[in-house]
Every structure is written in structure tokens, then in C-alpha cells.
KENU-127397 format. One record per residue (C-alpha): z, x, y. Coordinates in steps of 0.05 Angstrom, whole numbers, padded with zeros to 5 digits, always signed. Layout:
N
ZXY
...
***
This chain:
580
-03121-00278+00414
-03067-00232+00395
-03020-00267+00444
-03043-00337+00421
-03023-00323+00353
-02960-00300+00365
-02938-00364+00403
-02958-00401+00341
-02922-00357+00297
-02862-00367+00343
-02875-00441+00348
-02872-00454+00275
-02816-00415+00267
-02770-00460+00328
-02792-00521+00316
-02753-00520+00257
-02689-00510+00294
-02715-00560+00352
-02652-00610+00370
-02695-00664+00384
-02759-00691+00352
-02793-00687+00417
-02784-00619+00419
-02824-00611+00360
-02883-00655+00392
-02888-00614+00454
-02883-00540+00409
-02937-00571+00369
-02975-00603+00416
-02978-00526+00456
-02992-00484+00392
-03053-00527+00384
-03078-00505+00448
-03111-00447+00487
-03050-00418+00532
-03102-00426+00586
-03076-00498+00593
-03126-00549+00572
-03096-00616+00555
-03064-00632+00481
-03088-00703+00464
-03036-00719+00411
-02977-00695+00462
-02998-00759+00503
-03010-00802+00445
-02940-00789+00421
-02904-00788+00481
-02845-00830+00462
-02834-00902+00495
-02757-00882+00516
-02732-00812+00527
-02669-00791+00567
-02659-00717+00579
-02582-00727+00572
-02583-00763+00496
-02646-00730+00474
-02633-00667+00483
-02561-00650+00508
-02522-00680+00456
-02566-00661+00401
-02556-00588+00424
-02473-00611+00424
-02482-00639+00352
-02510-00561+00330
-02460-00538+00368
-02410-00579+00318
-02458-00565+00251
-02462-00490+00257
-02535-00488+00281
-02527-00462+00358
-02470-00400+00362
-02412-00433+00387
-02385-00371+00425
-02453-00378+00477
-02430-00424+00526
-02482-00473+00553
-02454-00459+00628
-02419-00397+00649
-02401-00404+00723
-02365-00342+00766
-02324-00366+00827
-02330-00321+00886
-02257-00292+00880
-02275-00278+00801
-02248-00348+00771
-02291-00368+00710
-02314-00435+00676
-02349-00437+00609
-02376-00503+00581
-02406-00508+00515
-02460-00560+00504
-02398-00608+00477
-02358-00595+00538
-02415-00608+00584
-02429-00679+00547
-02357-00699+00543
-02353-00682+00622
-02423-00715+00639
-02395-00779+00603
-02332-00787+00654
-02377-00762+00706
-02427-00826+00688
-02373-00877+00679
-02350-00856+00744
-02412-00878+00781
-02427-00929+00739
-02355-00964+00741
-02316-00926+00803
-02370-00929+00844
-02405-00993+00811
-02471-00951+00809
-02527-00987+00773
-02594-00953+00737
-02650-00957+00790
-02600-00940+00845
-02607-00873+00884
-02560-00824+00899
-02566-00758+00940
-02522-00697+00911
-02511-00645+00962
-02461-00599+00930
-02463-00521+00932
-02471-00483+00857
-02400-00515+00836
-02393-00542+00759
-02389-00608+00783
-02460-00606+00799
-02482-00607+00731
-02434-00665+00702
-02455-00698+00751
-02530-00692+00748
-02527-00697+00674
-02486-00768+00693
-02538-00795+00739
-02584-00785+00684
-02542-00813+00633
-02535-00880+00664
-02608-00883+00701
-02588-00871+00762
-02637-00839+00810
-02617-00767+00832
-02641-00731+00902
-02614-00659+00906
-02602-00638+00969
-02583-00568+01001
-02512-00554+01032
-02560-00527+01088
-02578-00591+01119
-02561-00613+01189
-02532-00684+01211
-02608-00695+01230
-02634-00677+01160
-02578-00715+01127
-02605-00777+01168
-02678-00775+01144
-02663-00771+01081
-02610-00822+01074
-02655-00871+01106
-02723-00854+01082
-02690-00848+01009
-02644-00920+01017
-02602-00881+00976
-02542-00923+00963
-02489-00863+00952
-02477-00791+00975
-02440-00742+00936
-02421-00686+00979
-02355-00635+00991
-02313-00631+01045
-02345-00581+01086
-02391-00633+01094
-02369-00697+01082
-02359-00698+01168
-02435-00677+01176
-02441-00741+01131
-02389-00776+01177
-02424-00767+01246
-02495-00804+01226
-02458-00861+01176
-02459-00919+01223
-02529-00908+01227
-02541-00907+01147
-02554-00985+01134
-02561-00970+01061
-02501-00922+01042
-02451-00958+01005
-02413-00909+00975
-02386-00842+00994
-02362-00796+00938
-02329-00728+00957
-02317-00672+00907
-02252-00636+00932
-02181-00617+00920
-02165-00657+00974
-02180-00730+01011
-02209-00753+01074
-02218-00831+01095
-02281-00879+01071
-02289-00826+01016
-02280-00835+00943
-02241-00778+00910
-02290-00751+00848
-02238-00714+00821
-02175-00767+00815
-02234-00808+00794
-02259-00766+00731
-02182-00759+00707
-02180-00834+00699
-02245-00841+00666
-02260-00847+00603
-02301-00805+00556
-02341-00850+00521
-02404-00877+00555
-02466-00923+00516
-02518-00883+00544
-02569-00927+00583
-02644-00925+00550
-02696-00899+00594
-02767-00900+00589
-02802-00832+00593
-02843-00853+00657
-02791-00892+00693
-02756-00851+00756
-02704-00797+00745
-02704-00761+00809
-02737-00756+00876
-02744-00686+00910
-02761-00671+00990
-02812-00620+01004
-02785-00572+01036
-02830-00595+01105
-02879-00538+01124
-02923-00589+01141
-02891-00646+01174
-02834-00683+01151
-02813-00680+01079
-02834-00722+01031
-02804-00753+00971
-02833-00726+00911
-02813-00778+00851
-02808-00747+00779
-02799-00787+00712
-02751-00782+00654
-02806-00739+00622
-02834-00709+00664
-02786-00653+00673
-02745-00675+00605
-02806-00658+00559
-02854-00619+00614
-02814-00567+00619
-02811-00545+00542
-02870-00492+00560
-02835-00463+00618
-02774-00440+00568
-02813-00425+00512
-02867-00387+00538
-02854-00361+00610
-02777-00355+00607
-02781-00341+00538
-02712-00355+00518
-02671-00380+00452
-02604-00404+00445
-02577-00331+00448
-02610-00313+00519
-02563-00331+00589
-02613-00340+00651
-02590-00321+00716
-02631-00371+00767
-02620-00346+00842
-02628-00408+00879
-02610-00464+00920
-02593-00533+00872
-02634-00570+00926
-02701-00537+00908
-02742-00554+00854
-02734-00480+00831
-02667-00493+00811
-02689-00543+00759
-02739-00497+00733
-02692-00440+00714
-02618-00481+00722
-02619-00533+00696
-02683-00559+00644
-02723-00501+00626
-02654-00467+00598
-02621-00516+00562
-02686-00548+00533
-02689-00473+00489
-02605-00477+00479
-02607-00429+00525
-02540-00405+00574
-02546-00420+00646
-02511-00366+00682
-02480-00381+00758
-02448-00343+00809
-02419-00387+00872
-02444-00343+00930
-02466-00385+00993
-02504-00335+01013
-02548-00283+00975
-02512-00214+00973
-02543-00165+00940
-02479-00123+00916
-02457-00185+00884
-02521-00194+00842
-02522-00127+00819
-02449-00124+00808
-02461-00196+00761
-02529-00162+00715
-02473-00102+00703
-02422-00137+00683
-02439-00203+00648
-02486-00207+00589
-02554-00239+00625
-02616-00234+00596
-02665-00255+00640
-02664-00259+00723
-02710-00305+00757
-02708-00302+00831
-02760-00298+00888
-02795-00238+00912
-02750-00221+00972
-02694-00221+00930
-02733-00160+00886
-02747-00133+00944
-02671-00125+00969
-02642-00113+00902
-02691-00053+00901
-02656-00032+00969
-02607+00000+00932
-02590+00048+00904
-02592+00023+00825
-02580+00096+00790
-02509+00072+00793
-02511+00003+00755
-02528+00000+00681
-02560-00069+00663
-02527-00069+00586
-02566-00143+00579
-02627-00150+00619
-02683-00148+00589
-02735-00206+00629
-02754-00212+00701
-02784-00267+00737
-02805-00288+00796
-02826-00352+00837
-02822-00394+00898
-02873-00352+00941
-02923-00315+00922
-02897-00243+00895
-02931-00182+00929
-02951-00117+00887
-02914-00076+00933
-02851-00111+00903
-02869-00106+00826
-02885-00037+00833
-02812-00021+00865
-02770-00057+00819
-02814-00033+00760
-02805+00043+00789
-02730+00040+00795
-02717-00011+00735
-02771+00007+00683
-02783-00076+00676
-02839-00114+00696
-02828-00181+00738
-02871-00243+00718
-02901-00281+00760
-02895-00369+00753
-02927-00416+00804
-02906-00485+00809
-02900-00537+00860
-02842-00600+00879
-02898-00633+00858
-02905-00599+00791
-02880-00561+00730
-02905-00491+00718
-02980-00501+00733
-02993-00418+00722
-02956-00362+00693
-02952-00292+00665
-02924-00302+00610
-02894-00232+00551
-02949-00216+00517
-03003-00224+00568
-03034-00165+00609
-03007-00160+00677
-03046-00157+00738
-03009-00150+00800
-03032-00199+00851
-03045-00252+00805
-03007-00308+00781
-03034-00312+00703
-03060-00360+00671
-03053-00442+00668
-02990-00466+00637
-02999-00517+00587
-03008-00570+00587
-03049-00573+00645
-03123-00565+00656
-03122-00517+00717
-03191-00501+00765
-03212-00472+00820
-03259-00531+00855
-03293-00549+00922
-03288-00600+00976
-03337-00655+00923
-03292-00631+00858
-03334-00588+00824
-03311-00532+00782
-03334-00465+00814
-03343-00404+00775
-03299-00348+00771
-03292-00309+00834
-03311-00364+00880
-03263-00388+00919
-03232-00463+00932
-03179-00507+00913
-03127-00496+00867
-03131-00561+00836
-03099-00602+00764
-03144-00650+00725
-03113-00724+00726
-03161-00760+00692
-03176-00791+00642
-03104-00772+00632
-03052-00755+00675
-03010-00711+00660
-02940-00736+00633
-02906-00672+00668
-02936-00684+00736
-02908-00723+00799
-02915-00800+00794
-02921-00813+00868
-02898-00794+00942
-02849-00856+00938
-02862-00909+00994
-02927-00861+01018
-02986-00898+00972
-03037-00859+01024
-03012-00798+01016
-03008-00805+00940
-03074-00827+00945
-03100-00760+00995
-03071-00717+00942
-03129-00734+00894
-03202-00717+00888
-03244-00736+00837
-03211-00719+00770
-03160-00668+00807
-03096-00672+00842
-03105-00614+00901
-03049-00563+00899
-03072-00557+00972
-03066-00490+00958
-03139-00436+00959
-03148-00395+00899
-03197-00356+00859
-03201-00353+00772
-03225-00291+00749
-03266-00277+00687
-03197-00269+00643
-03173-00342+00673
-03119-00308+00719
-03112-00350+00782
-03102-00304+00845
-03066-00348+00903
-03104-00336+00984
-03059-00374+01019
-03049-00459+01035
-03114-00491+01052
-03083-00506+01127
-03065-00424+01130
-03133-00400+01118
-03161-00367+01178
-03247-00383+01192
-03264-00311+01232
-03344-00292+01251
-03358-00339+01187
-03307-00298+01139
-03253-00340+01104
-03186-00299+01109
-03133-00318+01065
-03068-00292+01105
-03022-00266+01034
-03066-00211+01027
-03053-00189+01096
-02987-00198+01097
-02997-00159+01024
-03030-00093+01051
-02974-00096+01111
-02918-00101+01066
-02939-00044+01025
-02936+00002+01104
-02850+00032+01090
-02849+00004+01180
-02854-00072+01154
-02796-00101+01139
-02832-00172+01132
-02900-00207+01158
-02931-00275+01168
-02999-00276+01185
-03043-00332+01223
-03091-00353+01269
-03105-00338+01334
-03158-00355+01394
-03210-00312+01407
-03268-00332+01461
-03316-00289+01415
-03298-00293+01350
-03270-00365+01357
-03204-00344+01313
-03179-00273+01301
-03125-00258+01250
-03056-00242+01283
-02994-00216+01249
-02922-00224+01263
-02882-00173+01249
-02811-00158+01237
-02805-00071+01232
-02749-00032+01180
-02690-00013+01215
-02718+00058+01206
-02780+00051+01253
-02758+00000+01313
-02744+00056+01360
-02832+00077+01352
-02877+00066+01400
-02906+00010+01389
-02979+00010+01417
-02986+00072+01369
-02944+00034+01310
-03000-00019+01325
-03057+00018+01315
-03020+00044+01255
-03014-00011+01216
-03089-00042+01233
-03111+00035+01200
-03072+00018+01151
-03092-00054+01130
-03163-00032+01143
-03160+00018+01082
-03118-00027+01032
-03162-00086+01037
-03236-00108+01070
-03238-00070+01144
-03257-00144+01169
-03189-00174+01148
-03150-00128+01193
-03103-00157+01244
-03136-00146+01312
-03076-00184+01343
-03003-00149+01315
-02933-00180+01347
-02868-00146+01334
-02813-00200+01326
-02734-00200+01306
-02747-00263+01257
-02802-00308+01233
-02796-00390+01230
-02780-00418+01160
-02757-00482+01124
-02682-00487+01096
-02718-00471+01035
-02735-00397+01061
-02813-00410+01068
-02851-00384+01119
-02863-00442+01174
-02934-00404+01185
-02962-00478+01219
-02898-00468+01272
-02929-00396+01290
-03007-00420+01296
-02989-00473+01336
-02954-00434+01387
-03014-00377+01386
-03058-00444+01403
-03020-00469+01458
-02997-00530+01416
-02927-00524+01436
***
């Protein structure tokens, strides 16, 4: 109660200085809620007819900017270039840069709204001009990692039709070797200091443009982007999001979970293809005024992160658990975080063992958001709330979140089932609006009133959701149900596991056993390992139920995972089962 009142304190406060009008719907429409996350009816009533993230919000953040309202020394991007070189954009900057950026694709390029486009680009400036472009003129946006192979880039250039490709030139020859093959790729738009045939030159292009731009009016459900999966199950799917969905939805992810104003910078370590980087890079942020903070590293480096939270003034770090986990490698006595006050974490599930590190060598805690491509934030731990390590808070408004079985009825606390969001008689405005050109998976992804997270969970008396794995990962042993995270949990809290993935395995009596893979710390892969075997199965045996131990323990040098540094757990039970 205490917590609820001090959101609506804070709400009534903001929503005064909200840019937009529909920024003062969605602050209203969660203040009028339980944070548990059951559905507002007036913020679907007065969901507007048109909404663009770009005019709606962006430039009314650029006109404070000009009236005094928002601190015009707080850039609204501050980017660091790996050899120290710095941009800073304010929110007028960014607009008068998205505007070239859109007449560029709308009149270089002869882009129209509707069409799709994929943007591959590392964490580069132009990325955001030209997201906030696409948007601008209607035009469809599918981020992409630099990761990809010439095999990726070929799915999704034909499962997506998408008529351009806006890429660097690192890649732009990836591109190059499957084009002939690409019967709906039009245009090819490399950002670059220099040129390379069939491509269009972004850069020469955005001199020449000009700054004004009509925006083009979008309605709040039409298409905005389309995001792969990240393919743990199969090939990716397209996962299509409207102009509101993300625009508006993710007003409670900033206010509440990030909990940022327009004096806070976020630092969001991720990859601008996932959907995690539109959570805490892009949306979330600027939606509060907030400063999105950027470093250009290809690859995480540890040094480098620490190095950034020393020098430049972030408040709040939002990364995944692993990257905890390696900051708290270190030795952190000798950096002094002047700024940071807010941790976060999400992507995977984060393990105890991590909080407690970072808390012990930091003195902050880390909350914990889940969310899906799929989704915004569908659970949180959000300031104010009691933390419980293992669990991943409560439901985010405004979504009605349960726990329900395979006919879609809500089971009671402690029981366990699917992690599940109610649909009807509403659907939520902030939720997916289909797998594009898939109506029967669309359709598979509902049951009853819920869409299926396809994810097992249990709610606890408090309403804190606690995650037990994907419904595919759950392991059936002697008649027990064994989520594999709280395996891989009790192992990764044993100082010989470096990291763990845990599935099932064939047994003649048991019918499936539960076997861990197992990648040891530097520090122990000289031990026996029979007796380092035994060890560990003690050791899971005493930090959660004895019948949950592995009985089957492999040591490995790495573990399968997507390009999106998940776990490819279905790549490792096949292979125990012969499958491949």
C-alpha cells in the first residue's frame, strides 16, 4: 500500500510536466490501478485514433527543450566512440537529424509508409536518426544484429519482403553475396565514410536533405516494426508491434521499473537487434526525457563498462545477468561510481548467486524485469517493492498476469503452470499484434482468455511470479516436474561453475533424468572430475529438493546459444536423445 501510494503521489506530480497528452492518459490510467497489473479500462477507451512515437513524443520533448521545461545541458543521446570520440544530441538535434534521415528514405530512396526496411547497424548515432525516420514517415522497421550470417541475412530478407537494407560496410558484402537471390530488395543504403557499388551513400545523402519533413499520421494500431525471435525453437519469427504499442506501452517500464526523469542517463548493455534494446535504448528512456547513454564496443568488455560508470554521469545500468556476473569479476575497490544509483537486469532469468555478488561488492540491489519480443514488461521489481531473490516481482501494468493450466484456469498461488496474459475481452494495446504471415501460430499462442508466455511459473501469496524454465525445458522425472533454472541456480552458486544449462536426458528407469552441462572456472579445470562430479550433485542436493539433483553432470568448453546469447537448451536435449 505504501508503495502504491507513492506511485500516485509521483504520478500526479509528472503528469504535469508530461510532453504529450498521452502521457498523461497512460500515468493516469496506471495510478488508478493495483501495480499488480490488472487492466485500466479508460486507458483503452482513450487510446487515441493516431499516435506516432516520433511527433507525439520526441518533438514535444524538443519544444521543452526550447521553453525551458527539460534542462537543456542533459543531452537526449550521449554516444562514446571506442577511441574516446563523443556525440551529444539534444532532443532538438535528434528531431532536426531524424527529419533528413526521413526525407532521405522517403525521397532518396523513394520509401513509402507500409514499406519495410531491415536496419542492421552496430550502436552508431545513425541508428537512432534513422529509426526515429522510419517512424516518422511510417515506414516499417526490422532491427537486425551486426551478428548475422549471409544465411540469416537471407531468411530474413525474404521472409520479411523487406524492400530496403540499411547496413555498414563491414557488411554491406555479407549483403552482397545472397542479393541476387533477394526478389524483393530494392534498395541498398550503406552508412559509411566511404562507397561501394549498387549502394546508396546515407551520408552524402543526409547532407543534401532537407530538414523539414510533414510528418506522416499513423494510427496507434497500425505496424511500426517487426522483430525476429531470436530462434530457440525453430526458425525465427516475425513478431509485428504497432505505433502504440511500444510508443504508449512502454510509459510503465520508465516510470516505474527504470524509474527515471529527465535528469537520469541509462546505460542499456545490449545488442540494437534485440527487443531489449528498445526497452532500455530507445522508448522506455526518452518516453521519461530521460538520457540514453552509449558506448560503441562490439564486443562486451568489462574494463570498458566499468571504466564508462566511473567516468560519465549514469544513473542507472540495465544489463543481463552475465554481464553482473563479470563486472563482479573484478576487482571494483578501485572504481568509484560518482552517478549510479539503479541496477537492472533482464533478458534471462537473473540467479541469486548474482544479486548477492554485485550487492556484496557494490552495496546496490539489481531489479529484476521480464518481458518477451512478444511483449512489454509483463513483470518487474520495481523501487519500493520488497525484494525476493529468485523472483521476478510483480505484473507490470497494464497487464492482467496468471499462472494457468493446460484448459486456462487460474491456479492458486504456489501451483504451478503457464505464465500466461489475459487478451480478452480486451487485448492489450501494448501487446504483439500478430506473428506476420503465421495466422496459426498467432492463433497457437492463445488459450482461452490468455496469450501463453510459453514460459512455467508459479505466483506466490504476495503476487511475485517466480520463472521454472520454458514449457519445452521442463524435465517429467519418476512423476516430478523439474524446472531446469533452479538447477542451473544451485550449480551456479558452487565457486567450480563457471556456467550451466540443464536438460533432459534418457533413462530406461526413470524414463528422463536431469543432466547438466557444465563449463568449470579457470581455477578448478585441472580437478578430478569423477570426484568434482559427485561434488557438485552433494552440492545441488543440499541447495534445493535432493530429487532435482543432476544424476547425469558433463563438463564442456562452451554451451549452444542464439546470436542473442540464449541458451539453445532444445540443441543440447536433442543430442542427449539421439535426435541429431
Amino acid at each position: 500500500m505504501k508503495f502504491l501510494f507513492k506511485l500516485q503521489i509521483f504520478n500526479s506530480i509528472w503528469t504535469l510536466k508530461s510532453p504529450c497528452r498521452f502521457f498523461s492518459l497512460c500515468c493516469r490510467g496506471f495510478a488508478s490501478q493495483n501495480i499488480s497489473g490488472y487492466e485500466s479500462p479508460s486507458l483503452y477507451k482513450d487510446l487515441p485514433e493516431h499516435f506516432n512515437f516520433a511527433s507525439d513524443v520526441l518533438d514535444k520533448w524538443s519544444q521543452m527543450e526550447k521553453n525551458g521545461e527539460r534542462a537543456s545541458s542533459i543531452p537526449a543521446l550521449w554516444w562514446v566512440g571506442d577511441q574516446g570520440n563523443e556525440v551529444r544530441w539534444s532532443f532538438e538535434e535528434l528531431g532536426f537529424l531524424s527529419r533528413k534521415a526521413a526525407n532521405v528514405l522517403s525521397d532518396a530512396c523513394g520509401l513509402k509508409k507500409g514499406d519495410r526496411v531491415i536496419v542492421m547497424l552496430p550502436r552508431i548515432p545513425e541508428w537512432w536518426s534513422i529509426t526515429v525516420g522510419c517512424i516518422r514517415t511510417g515506414i516499417i522497421y526490422i532491427p537486425a544484429t551486426t551478428q548475422l550470417t549471409a544465411n540469416d541475412i537471407f531468411y530474413r530478407l525474404q521472409a520479411s519482403k523487406a524492400k530496403c537494407i540499411i547496413t555498414n560496410d563491414t557488411l554491406a558484402p555479407v549483403v552482397d553475396s545472397v542479393v541476387s537471390k533477394c526478389q524483393f530488395l530494392k534498395i541498398r543504403l550503406m552508412v559509411s565514410e566511404g562507397s561501394r557499388n549498387g549502394w546508396l551513400d546515407f551520408k552524402e545523402l543526409l547532407k543534401a536533405a532537407s530538414g523539414n519533413h510533414n510528418p506522416v499520421k499513423t494510427k496507434s494500431q497500425e505496424a511500426m516494426t517487426i522483430y525476429f525471435t531470436s530462434g530457440t525453437t525453430g526458425y525465427p519469427k516475425m513478431v509485428e508491434h504497432s505505433h502504440s504499442s511500444f510508443g504508449i506501452g512502454m510509459t510503465s517500464t520508465g516510470r516505474f521499473w527504470l524509474d527515471l526523469n529527465p535528469s537520469d542517463m541509462l546505460w542499456g548493455l545490449s545488442d540494437p537487434g534485440w527487443v531489449k534494446f528498445a526497452f532500455s535504448c530507445f522508448f522506455s528512456p526518452w518516453i521519461q526525457g530521460a538520457c540514453i547513454f552509449i558506448h560503441s564496443m562490439l564486443q562486451f568488455e568489462a574494463t570498458t563498462v566499468l571504466n564508462c560508470l566511473s567516468r560519465f554521469p549514469i544513473t542507472s545500468l540495465c544489463g543481463t545477468p552475465t554481464v553482473y556476473r563479470m563486472l563482479a569479476q573484478h576487482d571494483l575497490t578501485s572504481y568509484t561510481f560518482k552517478s549510479l544509483k539503479h541496477c537492472l537486469s533482464g533478458g534471462e532469468p537473473l540467479n541469486p548467486e548474482v544479486m548477492e555478488k554485485w550487492k556484496s561488492k557494490t552495496g546496490m540491489d539489481i531489479y529484476e524485469g521480464y518481458a518477451q519480443t512478444e511483449t512489454v514488461l509483463i513483470c518487474s521489481v520495481c523501487k519500493g517493492m520488497k525484494i525476493k531473490p529468485g523472483a521476478m516481482g510483480k505484473a507490470s501494468p497494464p497487464y492482467d498476469v496468471q499462472v494457468i493450466d493446460e484448459n486456462a484456469n487460474i491456479l492458486p498461488p504456489g501451483k504451478e503452470g503457464d505464465i500466461a496474459i489475459r487478451i480478452k475481452p480486451t487485448r492489450p494495446f501494448c501487446l504483439f499484434s500478430r506473428y506476420v504471415d503465421d495466422p496459426e501460430k498467432t492463433a497457437a499462442s492463445e488459450r482461452g482468455d490468455f496469450y501463453i508466455t510459453g514460459d512455467r511459473g508459479i505466483v506466490d501469496e504476495d503476487g511475485y511470479f517466480w520463472f521454472v524454465g520454458r514449457a519445452d525445458d521442463v524435465i517429467l522425472s519418476s512423476g516430478y516436474r523439474i524446472g531446469p533454472f533452479e538447477v542451473e541456480n544451485a550449480l551456479m552458486e558452487h565457486p567450480a561453475v563457471a556456467e550451466a544449462a540443464v536438460v533432459s536426458s534418457p533413462d530406461p528407469i526413470r524414463g528422463e533424468v536431469v543432466k547438466a552441462f557444465v563449463i568449470l572456472s579457470p581455477d578448478f579445470a585441472s580437478h578430478d572430475p569423477e570426484k568434482l562430479i559427485k561434488e557438485l550433485q552433494e552440492h545441488v542436493k543440499k541447495m534445493t529438493a535432493p530429487y532435482k539433483y543432476p544424476r547425469k553432470v558433463e563438463f564442456v568448453q562452451q554451451l549452444p546459444k542464439t546470436i542473442s546469447g540464449k541458451i539453445r537448451r532444445k540443441e543440447l536435449r536433442k543430442k542427449e536423445w539421439g535426435r541429431i
